[in-house]
C-alpha positions in Angstrom: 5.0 -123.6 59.0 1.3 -123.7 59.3 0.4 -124.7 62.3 -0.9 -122.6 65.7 3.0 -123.3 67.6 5.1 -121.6 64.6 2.7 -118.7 64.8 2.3 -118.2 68.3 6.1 -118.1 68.0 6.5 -115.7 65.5 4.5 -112.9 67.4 7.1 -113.2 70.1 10.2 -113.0 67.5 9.1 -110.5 65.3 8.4 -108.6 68.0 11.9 -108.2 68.8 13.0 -107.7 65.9 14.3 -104.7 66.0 15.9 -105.3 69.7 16.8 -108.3 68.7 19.4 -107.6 65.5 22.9 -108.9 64.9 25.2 -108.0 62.4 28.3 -109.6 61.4 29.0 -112.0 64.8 30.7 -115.0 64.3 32.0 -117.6 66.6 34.2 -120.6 66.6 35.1 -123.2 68.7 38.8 -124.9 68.9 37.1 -127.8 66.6 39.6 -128.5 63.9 38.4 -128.5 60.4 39.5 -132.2 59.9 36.5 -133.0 62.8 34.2 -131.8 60.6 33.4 -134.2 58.0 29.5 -134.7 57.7 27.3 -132.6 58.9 23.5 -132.7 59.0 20.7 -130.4 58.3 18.0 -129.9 60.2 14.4 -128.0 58.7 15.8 -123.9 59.1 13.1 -121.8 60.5 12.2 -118.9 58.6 10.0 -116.0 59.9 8.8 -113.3 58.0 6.3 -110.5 58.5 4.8 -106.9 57.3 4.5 -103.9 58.7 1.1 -102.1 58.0 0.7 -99.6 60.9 4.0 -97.5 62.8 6.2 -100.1 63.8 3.8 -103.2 64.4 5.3 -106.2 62.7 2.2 -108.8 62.0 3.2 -112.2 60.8 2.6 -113.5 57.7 2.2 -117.1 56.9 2.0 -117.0 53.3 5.5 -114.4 53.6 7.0 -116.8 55.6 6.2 -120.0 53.1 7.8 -118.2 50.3 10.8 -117.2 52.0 11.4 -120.7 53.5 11.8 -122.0 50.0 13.7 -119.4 49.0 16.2 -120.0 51.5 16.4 -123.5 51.7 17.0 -123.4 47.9 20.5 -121.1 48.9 21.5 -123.6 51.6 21.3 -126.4 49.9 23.1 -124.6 46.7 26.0 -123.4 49.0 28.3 -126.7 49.6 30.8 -124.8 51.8 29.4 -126.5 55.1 29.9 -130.6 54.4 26.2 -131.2 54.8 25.6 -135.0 54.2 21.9 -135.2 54.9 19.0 -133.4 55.8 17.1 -134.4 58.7 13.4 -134.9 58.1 11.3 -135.2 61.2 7.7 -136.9 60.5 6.7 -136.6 63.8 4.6 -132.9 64.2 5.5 -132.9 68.3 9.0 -133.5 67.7 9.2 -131.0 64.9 7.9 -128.2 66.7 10.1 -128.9 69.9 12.9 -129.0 66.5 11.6 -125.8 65.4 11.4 -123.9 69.2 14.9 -125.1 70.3 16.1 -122.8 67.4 14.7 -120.1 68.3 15.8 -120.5 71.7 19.4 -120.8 69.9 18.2 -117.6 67.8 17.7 -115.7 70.9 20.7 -116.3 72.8 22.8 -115.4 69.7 21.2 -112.3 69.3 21.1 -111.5 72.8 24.6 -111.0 75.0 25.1 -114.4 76.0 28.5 -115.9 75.5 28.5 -118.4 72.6 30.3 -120.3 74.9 27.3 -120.8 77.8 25.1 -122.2 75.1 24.2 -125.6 75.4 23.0 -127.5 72.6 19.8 -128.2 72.9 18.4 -131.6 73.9 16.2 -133.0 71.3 18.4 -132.0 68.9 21.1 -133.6 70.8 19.3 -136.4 71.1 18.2 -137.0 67.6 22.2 -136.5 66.3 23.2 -139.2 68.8 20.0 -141.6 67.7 21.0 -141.4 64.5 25.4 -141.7 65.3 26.0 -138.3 64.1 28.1 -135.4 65.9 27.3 -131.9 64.2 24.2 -130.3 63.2 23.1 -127.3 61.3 20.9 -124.8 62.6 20.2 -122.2 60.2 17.2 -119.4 60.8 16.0 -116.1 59.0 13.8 -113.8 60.0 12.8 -110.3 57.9 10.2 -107.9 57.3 8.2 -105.8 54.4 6.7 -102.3 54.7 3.7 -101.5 52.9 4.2 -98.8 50.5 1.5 -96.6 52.6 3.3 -97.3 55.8 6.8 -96.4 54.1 5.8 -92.5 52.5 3.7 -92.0 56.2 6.8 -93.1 58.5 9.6 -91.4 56.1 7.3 -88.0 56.5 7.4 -88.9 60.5 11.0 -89.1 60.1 12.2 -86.0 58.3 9.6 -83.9 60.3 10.9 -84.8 63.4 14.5 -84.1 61.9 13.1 -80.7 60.5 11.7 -80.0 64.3 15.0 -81.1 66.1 17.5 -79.2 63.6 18.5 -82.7 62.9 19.8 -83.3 66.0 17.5 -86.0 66.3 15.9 -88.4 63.5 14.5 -91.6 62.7 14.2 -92.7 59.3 12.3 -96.6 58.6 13.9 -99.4 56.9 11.6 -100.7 54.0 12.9 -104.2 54.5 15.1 -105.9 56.8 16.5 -109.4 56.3 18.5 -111.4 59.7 19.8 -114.7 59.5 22.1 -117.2 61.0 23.9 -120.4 61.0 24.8 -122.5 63.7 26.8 -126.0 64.1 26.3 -127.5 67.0 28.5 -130.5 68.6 26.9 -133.2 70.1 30.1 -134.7 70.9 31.1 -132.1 73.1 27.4 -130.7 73.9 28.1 -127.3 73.0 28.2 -124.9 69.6 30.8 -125.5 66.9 30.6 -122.3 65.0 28.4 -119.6 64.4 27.6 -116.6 62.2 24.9 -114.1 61.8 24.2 -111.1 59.9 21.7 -108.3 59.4 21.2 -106.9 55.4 18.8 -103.9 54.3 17.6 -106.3 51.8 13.9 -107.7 50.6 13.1 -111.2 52.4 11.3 -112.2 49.5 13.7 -111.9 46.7 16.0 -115.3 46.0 19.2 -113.2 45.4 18.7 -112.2 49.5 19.4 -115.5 50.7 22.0 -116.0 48.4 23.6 -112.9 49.6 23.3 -113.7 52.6 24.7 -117.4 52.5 27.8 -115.9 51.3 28.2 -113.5 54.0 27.4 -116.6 56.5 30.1 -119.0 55.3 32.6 -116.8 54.9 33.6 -116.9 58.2 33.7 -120.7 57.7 36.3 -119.9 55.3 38.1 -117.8 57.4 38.4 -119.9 60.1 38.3 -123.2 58.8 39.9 -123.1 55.1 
């Protein structure tokens, strides 16, 4: 996650963020369970950043490193989704076309576009057909800290503009937001297999997030496919 392509990236998706939110979507496609025997794992891409000034979300490389762990250690605990392998790319020019073609899946998810328009993308397509395999997992998470400062100035913002507007108007900050998703996608049939994303008021660098947040993920892989 160190490198000048992941950070150029973040700055444009954290600064959606809060645009850019999705809670509780889930998709499926009219793949049967039985189809799904093996699946592999590509590197999930995890962004994280802290707010120090109003609403200004800065990214934070050292954030981010931390929280990748701590969510890679949750996917690879959960064992809901057949995952078989995981995909490790040595090439840095291939990885970071990986890396930016789930984002691109990040932002159609989270924007209005029907799960059913999206394509997969094309070097991940590619590298499941090199390799004889037919579905992938995407998986992404992307969160935020407040500095303590920030917290006490915007809550007083807040409730003085509630005070002022009789409460007819108010906006109060959340200390920490934590999105994520998971995404299959069928290389068979060059589209997505299933997807699920959610939105939790909870800390992006505790472990017990991720693990929350797995659960609420897979269990509309339950639902549908169990």
């Amino acid at each position: 996650m160190k490198n000048s392509f992941l950070i150029i990236l973040a700055f444009s998706f954290l600064g959606g963020f809060f645009a850019s939110c999705t809670t509780n979507r889930g998709f499926v496609s009219t793949v049967k369970r039985a189809e799904i025997q093996q699946v592999q794992q590509f590197e999930p891409l995890t962004l994280v950043g802290i707010i120090e000034k109003g609403d200004k979300i800065a990214y934070s490389d050292s954030l981010t490193e931390i929280a990748q762990g701590l969510f890679e250690t949750a996917l690879s605990n959960d064992k809901t989704i057949p995952v078989t392998e995981k995909i490790v790319i040595e090439d840095s020019i291939v990885n970071d076309k990986v890396q930016y073609e789930i984002y691109l899946m990040m932002r159609y998810i989270n924007g209005r576009v029907h799960v059913q328009d999206i394509p997969i993308p094309p070097t991940i397509d590619s590298i499941l057909e090199a390799r004889n395999e037919r579905f992938g997992l995407l998986a992404y998470s992307q969160g935020f800290v407040r500095t303590d400062d920030n917290y006490d100035k915007e809550f007083g913002k807040g409730a003085a503009i509630a005070l002022l507007t009789l409460g007819t108007y108010y906006k109060m900050p959340n200390k920490y937001v934590t999105h994520g998703g998971i995404v299959i996608v069928d290389s068979q049939n060059n589209n997505v297999a299933f997807v699920a994303a959610e939105s939790f008021n909870y800390h992006p660098m505790k472990a017990d997030t991720y693990q929350k947040m797995m659960i609420g993920l897979v269990r509309l892989f339950r639902k549908r496919y169990y």
